[in-house]
C-alpha positions in Angstrom: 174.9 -49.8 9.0 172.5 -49.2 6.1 172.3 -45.0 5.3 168.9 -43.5 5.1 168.4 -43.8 1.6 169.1 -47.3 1.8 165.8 -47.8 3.9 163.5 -47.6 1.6 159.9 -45.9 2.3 159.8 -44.6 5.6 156.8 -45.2 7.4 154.1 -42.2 7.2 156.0 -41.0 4.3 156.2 -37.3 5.4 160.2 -37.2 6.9 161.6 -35.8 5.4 159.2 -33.4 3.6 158.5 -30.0 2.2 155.8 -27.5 3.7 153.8 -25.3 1.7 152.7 -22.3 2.1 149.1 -20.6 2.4 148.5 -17.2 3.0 144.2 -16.6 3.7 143.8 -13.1 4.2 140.1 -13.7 6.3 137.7 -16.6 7.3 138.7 -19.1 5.3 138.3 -23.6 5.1 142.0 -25.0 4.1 142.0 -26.9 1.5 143.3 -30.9 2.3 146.6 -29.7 0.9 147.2 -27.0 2.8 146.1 -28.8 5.9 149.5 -30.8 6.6 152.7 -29.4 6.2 152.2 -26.3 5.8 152.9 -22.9 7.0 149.9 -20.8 7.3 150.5 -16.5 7.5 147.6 -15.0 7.7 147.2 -11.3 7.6 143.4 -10.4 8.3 142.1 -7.2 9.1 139.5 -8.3 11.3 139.5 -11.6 13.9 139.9 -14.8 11.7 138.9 -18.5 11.9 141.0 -20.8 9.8 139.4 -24.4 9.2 141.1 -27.1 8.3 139.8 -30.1 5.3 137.8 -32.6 6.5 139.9 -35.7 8.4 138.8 -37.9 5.5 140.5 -35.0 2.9 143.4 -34.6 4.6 144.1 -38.4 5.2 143.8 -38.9 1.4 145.9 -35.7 0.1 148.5 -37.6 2.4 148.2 -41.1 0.1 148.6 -44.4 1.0 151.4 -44.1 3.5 148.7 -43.2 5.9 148.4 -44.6 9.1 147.5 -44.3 12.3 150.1 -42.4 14.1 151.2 -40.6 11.4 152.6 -37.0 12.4 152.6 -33.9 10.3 152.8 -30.2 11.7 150.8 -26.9 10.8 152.8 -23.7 11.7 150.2 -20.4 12.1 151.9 -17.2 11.8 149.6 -14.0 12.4 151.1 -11.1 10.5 147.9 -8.9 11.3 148.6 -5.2 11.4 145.8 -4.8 14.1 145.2 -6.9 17.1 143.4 -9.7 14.6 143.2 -13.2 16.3 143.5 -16.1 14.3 141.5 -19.1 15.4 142.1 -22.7 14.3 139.1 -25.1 14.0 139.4 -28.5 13.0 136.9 -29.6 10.1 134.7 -32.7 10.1 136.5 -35.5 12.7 139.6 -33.0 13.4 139.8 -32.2 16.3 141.9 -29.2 17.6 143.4 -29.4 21.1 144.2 -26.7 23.4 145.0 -23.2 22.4 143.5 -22.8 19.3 144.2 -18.8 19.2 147.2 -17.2 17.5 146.9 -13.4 18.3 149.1 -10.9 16.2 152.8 -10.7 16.2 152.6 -14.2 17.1 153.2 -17.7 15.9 151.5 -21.3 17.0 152.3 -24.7 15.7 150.2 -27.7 15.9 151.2 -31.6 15.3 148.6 -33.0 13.6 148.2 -36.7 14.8 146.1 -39.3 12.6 143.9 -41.1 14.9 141.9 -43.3 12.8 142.3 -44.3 8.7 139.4 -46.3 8.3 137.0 -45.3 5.4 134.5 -43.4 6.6 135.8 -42.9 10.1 139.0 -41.1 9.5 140.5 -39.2 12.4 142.6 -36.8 12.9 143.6 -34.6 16.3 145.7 -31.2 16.1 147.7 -30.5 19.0 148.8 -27.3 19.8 152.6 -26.7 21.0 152.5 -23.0 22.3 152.9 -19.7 21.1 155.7 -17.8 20.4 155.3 -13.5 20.2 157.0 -11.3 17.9 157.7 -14.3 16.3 156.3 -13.4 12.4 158.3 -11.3 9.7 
């Protein structure tokens, strides 16, 4: 039985993977990298809107492992010292479904599905998992 690392690329390319790790403060648009794998804690002082890159920008920060079905996951943690919601919205062709709101003390992660790599028509859908409260240190 061959070991993992005997397997060569694995499809998609992101498992196993490190997240980064943005931190907007307000209203802010993502950039591509920070719009896969990533851990997002936010700490606005008013209600927020996060936005992720475009599908076309996030399908290329990804590379050429790309495909459709690839799977990568966006973890939004509101540290807000007020009752600040965060909302995510999906840039040009990503679409965001379900809950989109985080509120404070509170933590929401979305799979992010590609849907479509062709150039020009890239796709992408977030889906979001649930919220978890008092989940953010």
């Amino acid at each position: 039985m061959a070991s993992i690392f005997e397997l060569g690329d694995i499809p998609g390319g992101l498992l196993p993977a490190q997240m980064k790790l943005a931190a907007p403060t307000a209203t802010a648009t993502l950039s591509a990298a920070n719009s896969y794998n990533v851990i997002v804690r936010g700490v606005p002082t008013a209600a927020a809107t996060y936005t992720t890159a475009a599908a076309a920008d996030i399908v290329a920060a990804i590379g050429g492992d790309c495909a459709v079905g690839t799977t990568f996951m966006v973890v939004v943690l509101n540290a807000s010292a007020g009752a600040n919601t965060i909302t995510v919205a999906g840039g040009t062709d990503v679409t965001v479904s379900g809950v989109a709101t985080v509120v404070q003390n509170a933590s929401k992660i979305f799979l992010g599905r590609v849907t479509n790599v062709t150039s020009g028509s890239e796709a992408i859908t977030l889906y979001g998992l649930g919220s978890t409260a008092s989940a953010v240190a």
